[in-house]
C-alpha positions as CSV (number, residue, x, y, z in Angstrom):
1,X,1.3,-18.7,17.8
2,X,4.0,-15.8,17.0
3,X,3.9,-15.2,13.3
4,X,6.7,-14.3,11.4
5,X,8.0,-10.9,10.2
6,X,7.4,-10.7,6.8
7,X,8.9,-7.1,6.8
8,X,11.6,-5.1,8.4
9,X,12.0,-1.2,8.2
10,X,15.5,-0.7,10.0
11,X,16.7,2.8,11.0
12,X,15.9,4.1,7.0
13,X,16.8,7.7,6.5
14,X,16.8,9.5,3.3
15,X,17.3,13.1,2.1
16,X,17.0,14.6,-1.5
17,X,18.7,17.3,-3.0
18,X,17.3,19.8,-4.3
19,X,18.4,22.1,-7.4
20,X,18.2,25.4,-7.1
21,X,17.1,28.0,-9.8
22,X,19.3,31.1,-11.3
23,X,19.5,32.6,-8.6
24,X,19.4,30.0,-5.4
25,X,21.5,27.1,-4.6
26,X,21.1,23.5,-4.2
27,X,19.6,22.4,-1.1
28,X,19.5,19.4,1.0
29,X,15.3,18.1,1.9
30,X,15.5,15.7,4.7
31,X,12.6,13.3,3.9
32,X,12.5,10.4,6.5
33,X,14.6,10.4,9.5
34,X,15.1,7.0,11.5
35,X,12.2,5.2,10.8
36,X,11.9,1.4,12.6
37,X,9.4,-0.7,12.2
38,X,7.9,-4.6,11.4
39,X,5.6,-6.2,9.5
40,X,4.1,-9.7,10.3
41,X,2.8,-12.2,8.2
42,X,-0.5,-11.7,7.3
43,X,-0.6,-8.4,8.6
44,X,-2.1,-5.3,7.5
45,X,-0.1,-2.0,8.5
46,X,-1.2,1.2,7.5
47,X,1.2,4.6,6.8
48,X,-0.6,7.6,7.5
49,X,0.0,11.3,8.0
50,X,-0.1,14.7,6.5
51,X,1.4,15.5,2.8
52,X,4.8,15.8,2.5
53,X,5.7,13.1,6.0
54,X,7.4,10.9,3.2
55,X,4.9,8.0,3.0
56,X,4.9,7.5,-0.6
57,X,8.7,7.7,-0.1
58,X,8.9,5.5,2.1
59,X,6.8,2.8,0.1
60,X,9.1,2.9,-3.0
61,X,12.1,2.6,-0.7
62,X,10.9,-0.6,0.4
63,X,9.8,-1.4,-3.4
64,X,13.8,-1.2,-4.3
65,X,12.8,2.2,-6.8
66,X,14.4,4.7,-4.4
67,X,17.9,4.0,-2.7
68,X,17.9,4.8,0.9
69,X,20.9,7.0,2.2
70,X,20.7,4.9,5.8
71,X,19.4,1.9,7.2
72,X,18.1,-1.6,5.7
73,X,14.9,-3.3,4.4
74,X,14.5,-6.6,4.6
75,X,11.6,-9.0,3.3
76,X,11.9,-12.6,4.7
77,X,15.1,-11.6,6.0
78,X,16.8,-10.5,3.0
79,X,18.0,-7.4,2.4
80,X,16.5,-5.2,-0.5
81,X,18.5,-3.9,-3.2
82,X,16.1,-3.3,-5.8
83,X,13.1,-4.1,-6.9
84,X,12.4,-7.7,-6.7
85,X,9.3,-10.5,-7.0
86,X,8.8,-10.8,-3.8
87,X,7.1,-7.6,-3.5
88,X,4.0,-6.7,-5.3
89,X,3.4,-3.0,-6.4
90,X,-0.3,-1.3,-6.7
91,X,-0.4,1.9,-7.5
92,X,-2.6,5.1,-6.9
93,X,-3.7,4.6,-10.6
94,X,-3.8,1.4,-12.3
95,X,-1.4,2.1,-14.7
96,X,-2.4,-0.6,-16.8
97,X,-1.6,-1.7,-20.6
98,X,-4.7,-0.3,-22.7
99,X,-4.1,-2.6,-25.7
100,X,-3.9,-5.7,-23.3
101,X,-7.1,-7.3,-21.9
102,X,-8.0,-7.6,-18.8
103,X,-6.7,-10.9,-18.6
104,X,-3.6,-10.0,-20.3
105,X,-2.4,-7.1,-17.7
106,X,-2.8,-9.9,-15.3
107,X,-0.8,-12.5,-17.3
108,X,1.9,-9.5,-17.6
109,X,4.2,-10.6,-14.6
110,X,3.9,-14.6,-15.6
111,X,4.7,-13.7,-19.1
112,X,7.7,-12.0,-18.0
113,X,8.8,-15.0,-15.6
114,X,8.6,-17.6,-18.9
115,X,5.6,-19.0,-17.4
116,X,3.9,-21.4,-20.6
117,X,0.5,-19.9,-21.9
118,X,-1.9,-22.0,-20.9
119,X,-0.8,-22.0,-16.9
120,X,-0.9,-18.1,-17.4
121,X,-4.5,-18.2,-18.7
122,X,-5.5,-20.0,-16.0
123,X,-3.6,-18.0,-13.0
124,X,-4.9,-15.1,-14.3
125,X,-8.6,-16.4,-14.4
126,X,-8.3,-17.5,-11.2
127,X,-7.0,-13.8,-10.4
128,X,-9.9,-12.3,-11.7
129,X,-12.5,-14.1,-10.3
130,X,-10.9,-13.5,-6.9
131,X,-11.8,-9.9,-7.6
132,X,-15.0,-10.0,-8.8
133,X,-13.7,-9.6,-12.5
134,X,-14.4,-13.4,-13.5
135,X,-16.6,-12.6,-17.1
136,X,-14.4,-8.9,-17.8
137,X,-11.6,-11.3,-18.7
138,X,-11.8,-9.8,-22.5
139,X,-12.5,-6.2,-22.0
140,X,-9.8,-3.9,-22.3
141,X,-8.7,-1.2,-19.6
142,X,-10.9,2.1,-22.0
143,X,-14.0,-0.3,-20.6
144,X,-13.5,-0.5,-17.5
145,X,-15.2,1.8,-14.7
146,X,-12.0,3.2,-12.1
147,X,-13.3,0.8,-9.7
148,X,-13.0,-2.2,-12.4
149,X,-9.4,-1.2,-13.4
150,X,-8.0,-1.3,-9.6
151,X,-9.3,-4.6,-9.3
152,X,-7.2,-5.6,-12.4
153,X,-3.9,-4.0,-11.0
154,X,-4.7,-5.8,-7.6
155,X,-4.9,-8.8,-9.4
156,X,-1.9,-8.1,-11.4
157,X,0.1,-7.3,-8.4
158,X,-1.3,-10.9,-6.6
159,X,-0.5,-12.9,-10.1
160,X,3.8,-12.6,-9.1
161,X,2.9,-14.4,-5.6
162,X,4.8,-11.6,-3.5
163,X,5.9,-12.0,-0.2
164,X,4.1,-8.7,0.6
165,X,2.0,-6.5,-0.9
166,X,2.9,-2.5,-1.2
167,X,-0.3,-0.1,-2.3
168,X,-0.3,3.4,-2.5
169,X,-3.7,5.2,-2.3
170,X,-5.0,2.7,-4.0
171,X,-8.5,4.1,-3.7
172,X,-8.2,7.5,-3.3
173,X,-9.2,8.6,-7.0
174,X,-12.5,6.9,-6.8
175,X,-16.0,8.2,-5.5
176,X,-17.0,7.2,-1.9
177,X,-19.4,5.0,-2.8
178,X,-17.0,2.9,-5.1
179,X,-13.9,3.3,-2.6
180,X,-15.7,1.5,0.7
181,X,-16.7,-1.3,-1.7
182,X,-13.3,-1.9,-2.8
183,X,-12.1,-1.3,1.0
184,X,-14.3,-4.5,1.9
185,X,-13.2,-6.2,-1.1
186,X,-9.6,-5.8,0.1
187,X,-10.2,-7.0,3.7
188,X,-12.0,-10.5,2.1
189,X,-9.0,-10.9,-0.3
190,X,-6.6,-10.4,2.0
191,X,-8.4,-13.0,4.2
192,X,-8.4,-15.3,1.4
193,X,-5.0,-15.2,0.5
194,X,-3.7,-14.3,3.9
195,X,-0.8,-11.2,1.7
196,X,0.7,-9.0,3.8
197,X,0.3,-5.5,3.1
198,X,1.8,-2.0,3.4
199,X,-1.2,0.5,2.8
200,X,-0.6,4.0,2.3
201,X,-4.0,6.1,2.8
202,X,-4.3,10.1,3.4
203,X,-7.8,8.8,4.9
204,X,-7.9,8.2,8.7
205,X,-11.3,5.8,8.3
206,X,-9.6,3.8,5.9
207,X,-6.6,3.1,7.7
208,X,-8.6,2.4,11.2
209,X,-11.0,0.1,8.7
210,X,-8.5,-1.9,6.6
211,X,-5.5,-2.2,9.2
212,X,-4.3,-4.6,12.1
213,X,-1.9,-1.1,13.1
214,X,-1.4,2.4,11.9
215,X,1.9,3.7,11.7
216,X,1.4,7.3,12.3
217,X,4.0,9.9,10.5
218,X,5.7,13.5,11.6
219,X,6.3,15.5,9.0
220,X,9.3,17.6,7.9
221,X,11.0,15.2,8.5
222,X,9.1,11.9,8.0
223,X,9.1,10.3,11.3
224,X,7.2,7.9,13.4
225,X,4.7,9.3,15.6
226,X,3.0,6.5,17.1
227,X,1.8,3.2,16.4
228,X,-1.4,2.5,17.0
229,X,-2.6,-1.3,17.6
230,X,-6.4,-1.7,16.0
231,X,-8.5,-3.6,18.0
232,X,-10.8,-5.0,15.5
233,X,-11.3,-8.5,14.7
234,X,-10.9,-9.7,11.1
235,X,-15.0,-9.9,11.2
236,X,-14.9,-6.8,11.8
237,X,-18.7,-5.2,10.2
238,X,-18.9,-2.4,7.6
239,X,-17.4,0.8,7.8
240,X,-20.2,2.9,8.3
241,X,-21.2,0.6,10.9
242,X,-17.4,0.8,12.9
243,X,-17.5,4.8,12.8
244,X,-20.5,4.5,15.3
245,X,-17.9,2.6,17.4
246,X,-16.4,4.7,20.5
247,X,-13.3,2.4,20.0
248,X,-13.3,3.7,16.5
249,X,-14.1,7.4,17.4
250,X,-11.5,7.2,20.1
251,X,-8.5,5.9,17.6
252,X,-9.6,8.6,15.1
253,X,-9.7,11.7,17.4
254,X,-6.2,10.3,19.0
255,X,-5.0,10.3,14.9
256,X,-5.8,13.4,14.3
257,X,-4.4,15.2,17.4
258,X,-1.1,13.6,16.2
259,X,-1.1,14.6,12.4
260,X,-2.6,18.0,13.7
261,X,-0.2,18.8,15.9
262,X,2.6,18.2,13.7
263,X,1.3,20.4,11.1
264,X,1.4,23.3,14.2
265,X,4.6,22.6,15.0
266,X,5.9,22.7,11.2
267,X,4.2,26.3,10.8
């Protein structure tokens, strides 16, 4: 059955200008430069590449934060304008309120929307527990581990009920250890709620391990590379387990050839 597109990236270019100092002029950056793509329901797509290719850029553009100079994003087939519900936001730090609960960062968005208290107690319960946070309800963000307070903004992000959900390094500021848990936690949440997400990872494991594709970026500027179709199942076994996978080493090494030779050509 052909699923929907949940997602549309449209021929989106964008440059930024750049002031000069004293004694140097303003300058045009080119950041992205015709980038294409879809997103289908239920999907997981990954943006990867080498610092600077525009993949943070690019996430906040579809978010409605930064206005494109060319092109059009569209979610369910409507174009974006700004930010909007139906797009859920988790950032590379959880960025949460430290004088509201845990429970009350989630009920955040519903307050926002008027919904009545008691239906936001419960949504957000509900939230939690889908995160593993079920009895942390009470404890507020200072006593939290890293690893605690991503799952809070994840649930935060899922308590709006967005069409898709947009994360940027979500993981990438906690230890290894803590990280690949929260990678597996992802993948079973996602299969639960069936969200479609735009992941943005510097980590070539990650993106292999957590996506359906991988949207590989140029740099300098941001352009697609290649897209690479995953061929792991949604049962797919731990991560330590897939990098013993040819299939796996084989989608890495390819990766890396392509972020690696963009950096050559750049220099």
């Amino acid at each position: 059955m052909t699923r929907s597109i949940k997602l549309s990236v449209d021929d989106v270019s964008k440059t930024f200008r750049v002031r000069g100092g004293r004694y140097t002029e303003d300058h045009l950056l080119p950041v992205l430069r015709h980038i294409s793509f879809d997103v289908q329901e239920g999907e997981i797509v990954s943006l990867i590449g080498e610092s600077g290719c525009g993949k943070t850029t690019l996430l906040r553009i579809v978010q409605g934060l930064v206005r494109l100079d060319r092109g059009e994003i569209r979610v369910d087939g409507k174009s974006v304008t700004g930010p909007g519900r139906d797009r859920g936001f988790v950032f590379q730090q959880a960025t949460l309120l430290p004088w509201r609960t845990a429970r009350a960062n989630v009920e955040f968005g519903l307050e926002l929307q008027g919904m009545p208290a008691s239906q936001r107690h419960k949504k957000a319960q509900e939230l939690l527990e889908l995160v593993g946070l079920g009895a942390a309800g009470e404890q507020f963000p200072h006593q939290l581990s890293g690893g605690m307070q991503q799952r809070v903004g994840l649930a935060r992000a899922l308590a709006i009920d967005p069409s898709i959900l947009l994360m940027d390094e979500p993981f990438s500021a906690l230890d290894a250890q803590t990280r690949e848990i929260l990678q597996r936690e992802l993948l079973r949440i996602q299969h639960e709620t069936g969200k479609t997400i735009l992941f943005v990872t510097h980590d070539l494991d990650e993106a292999i391990y957590l996506s359906n594709r991988v949207i590989v970026l140029g740099a300098k500027p941001g352009r697609i590379k290649k897209i690479i179709d995953i061929p792991f199942g949604p049962n797919r076994p731990e991560l330590p387990e897939m990098r013993g996978d040819m299939a796996f080493q084989a989608i890495r090494s390819e990766m890396w050839e392509l972020i690696r030779n963009t950096h050559a050509a750049a220099a």
